[in-house]
C-alpha positions in Angstrom: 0.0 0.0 0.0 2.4 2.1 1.3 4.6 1.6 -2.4 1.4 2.5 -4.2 0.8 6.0 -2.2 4.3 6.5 -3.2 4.1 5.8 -7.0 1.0 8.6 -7.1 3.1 11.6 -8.3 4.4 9.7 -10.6 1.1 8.4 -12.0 -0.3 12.1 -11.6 2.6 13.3 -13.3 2.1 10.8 -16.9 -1.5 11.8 -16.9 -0.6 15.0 -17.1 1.8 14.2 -19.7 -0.5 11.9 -21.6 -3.6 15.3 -22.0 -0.8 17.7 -22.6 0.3 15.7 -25.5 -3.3 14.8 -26.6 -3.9 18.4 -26.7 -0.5 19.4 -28.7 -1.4 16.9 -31.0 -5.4 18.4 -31.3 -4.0 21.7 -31.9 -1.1 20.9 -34.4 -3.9 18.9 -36.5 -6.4 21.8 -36.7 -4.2 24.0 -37.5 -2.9 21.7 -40.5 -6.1 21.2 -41.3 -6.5 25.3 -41.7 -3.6 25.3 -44.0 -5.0 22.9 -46.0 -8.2 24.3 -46.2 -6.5 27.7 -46.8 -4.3 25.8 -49.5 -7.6 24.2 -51.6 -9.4 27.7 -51.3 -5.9 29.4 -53.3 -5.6 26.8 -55.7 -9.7 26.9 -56.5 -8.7 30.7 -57.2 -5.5 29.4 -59.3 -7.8 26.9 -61.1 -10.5 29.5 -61.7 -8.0 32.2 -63.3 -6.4 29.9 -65.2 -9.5 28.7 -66.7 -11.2 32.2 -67.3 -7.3 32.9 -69.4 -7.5 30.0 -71.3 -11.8 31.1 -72.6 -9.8 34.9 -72.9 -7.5 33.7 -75.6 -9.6 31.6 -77.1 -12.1 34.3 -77.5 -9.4 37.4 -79.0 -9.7 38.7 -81.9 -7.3 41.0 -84.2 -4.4 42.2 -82.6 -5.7 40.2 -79.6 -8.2 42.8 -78.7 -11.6 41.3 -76.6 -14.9 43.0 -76.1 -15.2 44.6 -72.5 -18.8 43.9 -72.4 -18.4 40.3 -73.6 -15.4 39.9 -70.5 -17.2 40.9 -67.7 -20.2 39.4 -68.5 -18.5 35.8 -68.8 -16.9 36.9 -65.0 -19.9 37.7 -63.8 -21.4 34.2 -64.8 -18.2 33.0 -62.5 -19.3 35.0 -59.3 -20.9 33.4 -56.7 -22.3 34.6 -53.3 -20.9 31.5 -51.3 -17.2 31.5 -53.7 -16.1 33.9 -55.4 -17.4 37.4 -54.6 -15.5 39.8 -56.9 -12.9 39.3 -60.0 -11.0 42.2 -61.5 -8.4 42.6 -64.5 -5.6 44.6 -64.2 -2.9 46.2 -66.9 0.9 46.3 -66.0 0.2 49.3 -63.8 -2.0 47.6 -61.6 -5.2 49.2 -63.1 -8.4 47.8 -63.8 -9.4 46.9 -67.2 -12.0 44.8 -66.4 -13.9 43.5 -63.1 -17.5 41.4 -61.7 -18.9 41.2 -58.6 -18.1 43.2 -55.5 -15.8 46.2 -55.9 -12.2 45.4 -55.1 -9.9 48.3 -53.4 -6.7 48.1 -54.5 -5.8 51.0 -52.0 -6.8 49.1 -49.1 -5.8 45.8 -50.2 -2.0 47.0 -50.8 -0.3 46.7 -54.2 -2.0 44.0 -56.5 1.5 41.9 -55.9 1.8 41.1 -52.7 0.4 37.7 -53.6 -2.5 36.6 -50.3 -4.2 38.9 -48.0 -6.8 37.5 -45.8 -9.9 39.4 -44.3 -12.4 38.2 -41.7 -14.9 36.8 -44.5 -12.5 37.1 -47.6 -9.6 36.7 -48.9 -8.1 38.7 -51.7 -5.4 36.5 -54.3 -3.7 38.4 -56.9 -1.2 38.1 -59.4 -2.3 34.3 -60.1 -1.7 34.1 -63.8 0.3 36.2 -65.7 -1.2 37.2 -69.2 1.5 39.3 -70.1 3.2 40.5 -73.2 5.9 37.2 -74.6 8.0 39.1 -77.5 11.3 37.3 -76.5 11.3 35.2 -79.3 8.9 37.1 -81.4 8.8 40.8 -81.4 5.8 40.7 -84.0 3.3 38.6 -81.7 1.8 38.9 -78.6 0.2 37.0 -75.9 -1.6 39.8 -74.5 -5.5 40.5 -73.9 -6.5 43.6 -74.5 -9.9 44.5 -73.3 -11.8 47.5 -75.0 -15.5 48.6 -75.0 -17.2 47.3 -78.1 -17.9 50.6 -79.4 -14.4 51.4 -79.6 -13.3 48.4 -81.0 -13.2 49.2 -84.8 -13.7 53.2 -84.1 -10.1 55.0 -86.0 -7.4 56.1 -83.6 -6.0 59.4 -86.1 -8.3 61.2 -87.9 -5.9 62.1 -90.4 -5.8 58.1 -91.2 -7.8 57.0 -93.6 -10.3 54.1 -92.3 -9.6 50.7 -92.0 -9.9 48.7 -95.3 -13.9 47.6 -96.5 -12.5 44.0 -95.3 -12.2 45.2 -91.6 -15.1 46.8 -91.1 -17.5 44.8 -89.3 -20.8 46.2 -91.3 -18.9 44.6 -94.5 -19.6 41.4 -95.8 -16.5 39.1 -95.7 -14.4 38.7 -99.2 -12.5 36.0 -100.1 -9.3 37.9 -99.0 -10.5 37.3 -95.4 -10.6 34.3 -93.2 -14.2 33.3 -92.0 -15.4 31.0 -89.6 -18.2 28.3 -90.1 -20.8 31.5 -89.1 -19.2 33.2 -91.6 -17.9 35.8 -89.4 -14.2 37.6 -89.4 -11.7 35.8 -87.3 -8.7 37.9 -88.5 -7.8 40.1 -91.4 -6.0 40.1 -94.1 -2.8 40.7 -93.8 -1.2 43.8 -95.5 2.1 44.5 -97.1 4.7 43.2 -95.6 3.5 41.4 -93.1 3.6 37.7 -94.1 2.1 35.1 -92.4 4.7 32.8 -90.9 5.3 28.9 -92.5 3.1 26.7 -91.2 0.2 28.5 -90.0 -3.1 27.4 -90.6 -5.8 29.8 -91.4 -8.1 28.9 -89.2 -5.8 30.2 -86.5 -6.2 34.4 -85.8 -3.2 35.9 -85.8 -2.7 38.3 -82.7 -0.4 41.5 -84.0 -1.1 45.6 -83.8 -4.1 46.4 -86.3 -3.0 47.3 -90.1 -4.6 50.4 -89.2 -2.7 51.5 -86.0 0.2 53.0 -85.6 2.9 51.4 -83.5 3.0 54.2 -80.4 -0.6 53.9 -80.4 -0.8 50.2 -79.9 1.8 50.4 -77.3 -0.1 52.7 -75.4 -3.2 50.8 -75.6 -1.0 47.7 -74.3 0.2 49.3 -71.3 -3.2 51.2 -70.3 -5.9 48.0 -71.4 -3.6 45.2 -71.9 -4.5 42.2 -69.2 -1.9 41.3 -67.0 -3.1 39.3 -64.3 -6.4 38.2 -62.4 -7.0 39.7 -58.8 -9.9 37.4 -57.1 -11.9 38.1 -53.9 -12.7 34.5 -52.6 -15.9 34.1 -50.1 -13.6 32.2 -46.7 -17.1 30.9 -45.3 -16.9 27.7 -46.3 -13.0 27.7 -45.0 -14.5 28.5 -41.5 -17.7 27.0 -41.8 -14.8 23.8 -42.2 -12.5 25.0 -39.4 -15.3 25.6 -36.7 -16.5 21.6 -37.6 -12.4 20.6 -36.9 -12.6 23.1 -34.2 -15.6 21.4 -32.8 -14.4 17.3 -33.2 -10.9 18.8 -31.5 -12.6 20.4 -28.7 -14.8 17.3 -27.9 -11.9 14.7 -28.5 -9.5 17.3 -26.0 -12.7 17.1 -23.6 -12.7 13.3 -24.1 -9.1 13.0 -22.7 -9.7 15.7 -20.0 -12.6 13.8 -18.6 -10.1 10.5 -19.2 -7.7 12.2 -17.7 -10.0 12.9 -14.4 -11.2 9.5 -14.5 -7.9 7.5 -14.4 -7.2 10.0 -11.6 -9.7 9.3 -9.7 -9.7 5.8 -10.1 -5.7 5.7 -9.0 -7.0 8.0 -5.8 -10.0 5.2 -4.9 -7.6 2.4 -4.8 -4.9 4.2 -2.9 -8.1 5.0 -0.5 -9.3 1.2 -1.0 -6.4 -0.5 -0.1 -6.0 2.0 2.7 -9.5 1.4 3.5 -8.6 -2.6 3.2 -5.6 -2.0 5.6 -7.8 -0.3 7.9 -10.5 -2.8 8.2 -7.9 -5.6 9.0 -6.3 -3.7 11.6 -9.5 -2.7 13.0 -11.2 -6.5 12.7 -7.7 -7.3 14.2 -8.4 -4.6 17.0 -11.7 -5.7 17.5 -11.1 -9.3 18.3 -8.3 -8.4 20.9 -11.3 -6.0 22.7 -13.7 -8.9 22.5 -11.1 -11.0 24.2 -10.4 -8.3 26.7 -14.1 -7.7 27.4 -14.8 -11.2 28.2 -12.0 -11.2 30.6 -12.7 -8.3 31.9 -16.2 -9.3 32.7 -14.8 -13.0 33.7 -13.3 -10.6 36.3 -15.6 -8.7 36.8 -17.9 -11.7 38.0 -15.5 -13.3 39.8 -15.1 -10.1 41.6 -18.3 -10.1 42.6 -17.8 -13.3 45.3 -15.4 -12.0 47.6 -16.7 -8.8 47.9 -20.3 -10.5 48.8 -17.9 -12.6 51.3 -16.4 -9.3 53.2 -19.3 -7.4 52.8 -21.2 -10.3 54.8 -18.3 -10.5 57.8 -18.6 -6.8 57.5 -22.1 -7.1 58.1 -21.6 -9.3 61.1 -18.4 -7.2 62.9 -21.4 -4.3 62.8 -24.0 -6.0 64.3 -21.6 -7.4 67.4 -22.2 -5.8 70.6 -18.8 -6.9 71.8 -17.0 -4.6 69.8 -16.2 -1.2 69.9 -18.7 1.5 68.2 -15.7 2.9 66.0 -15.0 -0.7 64.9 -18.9 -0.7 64.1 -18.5 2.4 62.1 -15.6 1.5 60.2 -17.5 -1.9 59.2 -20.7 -0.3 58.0 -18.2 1.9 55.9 -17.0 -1.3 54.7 -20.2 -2.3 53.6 -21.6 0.5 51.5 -18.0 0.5 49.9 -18.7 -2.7 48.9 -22.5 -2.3 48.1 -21.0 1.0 46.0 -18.2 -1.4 44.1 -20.5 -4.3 43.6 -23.2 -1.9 41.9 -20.5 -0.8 39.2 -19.3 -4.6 38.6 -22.9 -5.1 37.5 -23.1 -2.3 35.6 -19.9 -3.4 33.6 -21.1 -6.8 33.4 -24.3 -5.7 31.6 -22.5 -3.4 29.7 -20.5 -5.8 28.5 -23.3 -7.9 27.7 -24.1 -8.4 23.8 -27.3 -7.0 23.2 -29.5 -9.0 20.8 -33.3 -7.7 20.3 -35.7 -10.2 19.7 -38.9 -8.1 19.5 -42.6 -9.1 20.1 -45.5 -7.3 20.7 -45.3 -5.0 23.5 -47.6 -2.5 25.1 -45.9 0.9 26.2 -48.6 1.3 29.3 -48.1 -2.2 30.5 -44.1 -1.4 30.9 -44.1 2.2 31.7 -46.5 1.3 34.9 -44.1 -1.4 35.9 -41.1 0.3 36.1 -42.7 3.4 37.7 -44.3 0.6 40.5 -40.5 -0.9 40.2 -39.2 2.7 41.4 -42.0 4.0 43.3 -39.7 3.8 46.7 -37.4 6.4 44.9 -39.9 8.5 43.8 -41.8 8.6 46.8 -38.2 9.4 49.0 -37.6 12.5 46.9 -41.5 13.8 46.7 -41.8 13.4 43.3 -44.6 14.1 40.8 -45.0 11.4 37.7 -47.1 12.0 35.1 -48.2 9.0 32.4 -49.5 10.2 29.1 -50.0 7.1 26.7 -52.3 6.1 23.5 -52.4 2.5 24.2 -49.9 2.0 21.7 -48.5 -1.5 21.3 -44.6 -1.6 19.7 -42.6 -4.1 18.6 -39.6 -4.3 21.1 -37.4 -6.8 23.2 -39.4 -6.7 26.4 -36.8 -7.2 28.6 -34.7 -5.0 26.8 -36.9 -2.1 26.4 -37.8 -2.6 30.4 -34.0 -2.3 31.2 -33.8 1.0 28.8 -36.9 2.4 30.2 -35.9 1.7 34.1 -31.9 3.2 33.4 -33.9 6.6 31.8 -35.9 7.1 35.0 -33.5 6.4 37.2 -31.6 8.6 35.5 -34.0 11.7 35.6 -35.2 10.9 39.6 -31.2 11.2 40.3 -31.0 14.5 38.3 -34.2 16.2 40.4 -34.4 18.1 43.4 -37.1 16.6 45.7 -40.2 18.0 44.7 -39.4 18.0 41.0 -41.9 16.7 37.9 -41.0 13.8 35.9 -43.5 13.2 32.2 -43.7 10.0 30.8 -45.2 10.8 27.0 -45.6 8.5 24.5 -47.6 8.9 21.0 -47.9 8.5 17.5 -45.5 10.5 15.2 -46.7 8.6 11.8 -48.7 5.6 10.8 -46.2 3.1 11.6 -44.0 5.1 14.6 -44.2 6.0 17.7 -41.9 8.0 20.2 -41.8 8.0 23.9 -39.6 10.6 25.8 -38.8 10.7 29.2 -39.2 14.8 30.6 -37.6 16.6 33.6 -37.6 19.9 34.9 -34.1 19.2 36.7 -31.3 20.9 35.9 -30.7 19.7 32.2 -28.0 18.7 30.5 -25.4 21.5 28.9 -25.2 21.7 24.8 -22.0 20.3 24.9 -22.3 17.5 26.2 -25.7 16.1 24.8 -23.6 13.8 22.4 -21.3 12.8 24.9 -23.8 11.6 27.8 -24.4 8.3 25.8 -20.3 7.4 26.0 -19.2 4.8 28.9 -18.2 6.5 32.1 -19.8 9.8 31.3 -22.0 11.0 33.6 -22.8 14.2 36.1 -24.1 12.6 38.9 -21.4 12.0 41.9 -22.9 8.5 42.4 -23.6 7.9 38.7 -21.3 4.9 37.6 -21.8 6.4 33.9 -22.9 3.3 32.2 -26.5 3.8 32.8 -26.9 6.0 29.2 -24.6 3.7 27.6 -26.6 0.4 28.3 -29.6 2.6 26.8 -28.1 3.2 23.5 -27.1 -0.4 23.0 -30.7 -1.4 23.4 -31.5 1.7 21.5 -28.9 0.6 18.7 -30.0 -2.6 18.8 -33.3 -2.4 18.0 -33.2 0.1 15.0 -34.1 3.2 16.9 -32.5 6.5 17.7 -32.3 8.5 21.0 -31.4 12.2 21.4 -31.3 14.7 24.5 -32.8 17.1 24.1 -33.8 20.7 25.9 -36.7 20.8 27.8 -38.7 24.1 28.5 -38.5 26.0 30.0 -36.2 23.9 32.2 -34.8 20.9 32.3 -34.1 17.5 29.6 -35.8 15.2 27.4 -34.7 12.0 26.0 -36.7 11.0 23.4 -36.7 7.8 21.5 -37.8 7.8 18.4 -39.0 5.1 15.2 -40.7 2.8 17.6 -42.6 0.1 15.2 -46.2 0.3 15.7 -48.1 -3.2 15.9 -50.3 -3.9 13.1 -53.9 -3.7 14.5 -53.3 -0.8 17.0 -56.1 1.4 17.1 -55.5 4.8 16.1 -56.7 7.8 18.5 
């Protein structure tokens, strides 16, 4: 046991461990599982731009231009409340050419480079793909989008230029110098002096180049003010928390899990230390127990044994008083002898029916019947100190250990006509406190007994008479004990004590007053 107690800090000490651990690993897991929520959300945005740059290109016409109108609406169709809340184009400068959805603020947000920035509900991605200008290995071609209004698409960019030729004007019917598609609309013009079309190209693919008809500073200009450059997205991050609260949540409840494991195994190493304590305990005190059982029986061997030489000198005691031939001091000394002995022989019996085991074997008993025989049985006392009895009863018949309860009764009143002053009341009440109990009390108007020490009048050889023996009490609450009922002491007023027991079994078949 003793090993066990000292292994506890130890055990206290790895459980602690064990839910720090658990709740490390909780923690590192959600927050893995926010970056990788985080992750999916940047690379939906990655998937999205590079999707909605693949449909620009494919949809570019002459000198890669795109309509504005025909741009937006197609990100529009791609906004969604629950998604992807706003899309914007921007040029080299950081501009925007083109946008759907909510307004994005560039000012707020920071420079449209910085990659991530993350808002309570949103989080703002630019810079994903780069649609920018790829003259490297061409200087004739390029990759970029450039997004104009429709109405400005064909409109002349000098007035002093004449106007585009009949072939590029979208009003005029497509000639045979001009590439058409199955709708029998323009893809790309015809190309004008010197400006071949490189080997191997097929005519079905347009060819992206400045416009015949504008000039080269023109086009650049147009290139760097409403030439695409890159996607900034605004993506909704409610289903990213909507996803972390859920982790959150199954983290929380598995960490309250351990905790409550934790507790558990904690309390279950503190009741066994207490258990085998507990076990230890009971074998010491079963141990303890025996050795007073054997002392009790030898005391009251003793006891008994006791008891026959004292009757011996109190009978020559007896006789030494009653000789005239002695002296009257020898007389005196020997009738001193005898009440010594009377006095010592009255406690042996007390200690022997102390030490008696008390076993109730109840029957049917009527209260009156045994309240008038022990009042006849002390009727000399009574009648010596001038008292007043009073009986109150209901005719109540208990279940009780006759004997017993007679012996319990008697050591009460003897009890109270010691504690009175001649002239003092004594009540003897007993009545019915439920349907099936009954209570009897014994009432004084002596001196009472002090708070202190109504718990402590019941011990052996407690008492506060002078010529009390202080086993008197005690012998009552073995009978008391033994049959299953409970006595108290009580204050009685406006002077004076009660004892009161209490849970008497009524009878079956006693009338009720």
């Amino acid at each position: 046991m003793k090993g066990m107690a000292n292994r506890t800090p130890f055990v206290y000490g790895l459980l602690l461990v064990a839910l720090a651990v658990i709740a490390a690993w909780q923690a590192v897991e959600h927050v893995r599982v926010r970056q990788s929520a985080q992750t999916a959300l940047v690379n939906r945005a990655k998937d999205i731009s590079n999707t909605m740059g693949l449909v620009m290109r494919s949809q570019r016409r002459f000198g890669g231009i795109i309509s504005k109108e025909r741009l937006e609406s197609a990100l529009k169709d791609l906004v969604k409340p629950d998604e992807l809340s706003g899309v914007a184009l921007l040029n080299a400068s950081g501009e925007v050419v083109a946008s759907a959805g909510v307004p994005i603020d560039l000012e707020t947000k920071g420079a449209w480079r910085i990659g991530e920035r993350w808002d309570h509900q949103t989080v703002t991605i630019m810079g994903l793909v780069d649609l920018g200008t790829n003259v490297a290995n061409d200087p004739g071609r390029t990759n970029l989008t450039i997004v104009m209004p429709r109405s400005e698409m064909f409109r002349p960019f000098d007035t002093n230029r004449p106007p585009p030729p009949p072939e590029m004007d979208p009003g005029h019917a497509p000639g045979r110098d001009s590439a058409t598609n199955a709708e029998g609309n323009l893809r790309f013009p015809r190309l004008g002096p010197g400006r071949e079309r490189p080997r191997g190209t097929n005519d079905a693919r347009p060819w992206f180049g400045r416009p015949p008809w504008m000039k080269e500073e023109e086009y650049n200009t147009m290139l760097q003010k409403q030439g695409a450059h890159g996607f900034v997205l605004v993506m909704s991050t409610l289903p990213l928390q909507t996803a972390v609260r859920r982790d959150l949540w199954l983290r929380s409840v598995i960490a309250v899990l351990a905790l409550a494991a934790v507790v558990g195994s904690g309390l279950a190493w503190r009741n066994l230390i207490k258990s085998s304590e507990l076990q230890v305990r009971l074998v010491r005190a079963s141990e303890l127990n025996s050795h007073l059982k054997e002392m009790n029986l030898a005391a009251a061997g003793l006891a008994h044994e006791t008891r026959n030489p004292l009757n011996i000198i109190r009978g020559l005691a007896q006789i030494i008083s009653k000789d005239s031939s002695v002296s009257p001091e020898i007389q005196r000394h020997s009738r001193a002898v005898t009440e010594e002995v009377d006095r010592v022989t009255a406690q042996l019996n007390e200690f022997i029916n102390y030490s008696r085991p008390r076993e109730a074997r109840p029957v049917e008993v009527s209260l009156g019947s045994v309240i008038g025989e022990v009042v006849r049985a002390l009727n000399y006392d009574i009648e010596e100190k001038h008292l007043e009895v009073q009986v109150r009863d209901e005719g109540l018949t208990v279940w009780a250990d006759e004997q017993l309860f007679r012996q319990a009764l008697f050591n009460l009143l003897i009890n109270a006509i010691q504690a009175l002053s001649p002239g003092g009341r004594i009540q003897i009440v007993s009545e019915r406190t439920a349907a099936t109990e009954a209570t009897i009390e014994i009432r004084d108007d002596g001196p009472g007994v002090p708070a202190d020490q109504r718990d402590e009048i019941f011990k052996p050889y407690v008492t506060m008479h002078e010529k009390g023996t202080g086993l008197g009490l005690a012998v009552v609450q073995q009978i008391v004990a033994a049959h299953g009922w409970e006595i108290q002491c009580v204050p009685n007023e406006p002077r004076g004590a009660v004892f009161r027991i209490s849970h008497l079994q009524i009878a079956p078949g006693t009338p009720t007053s």
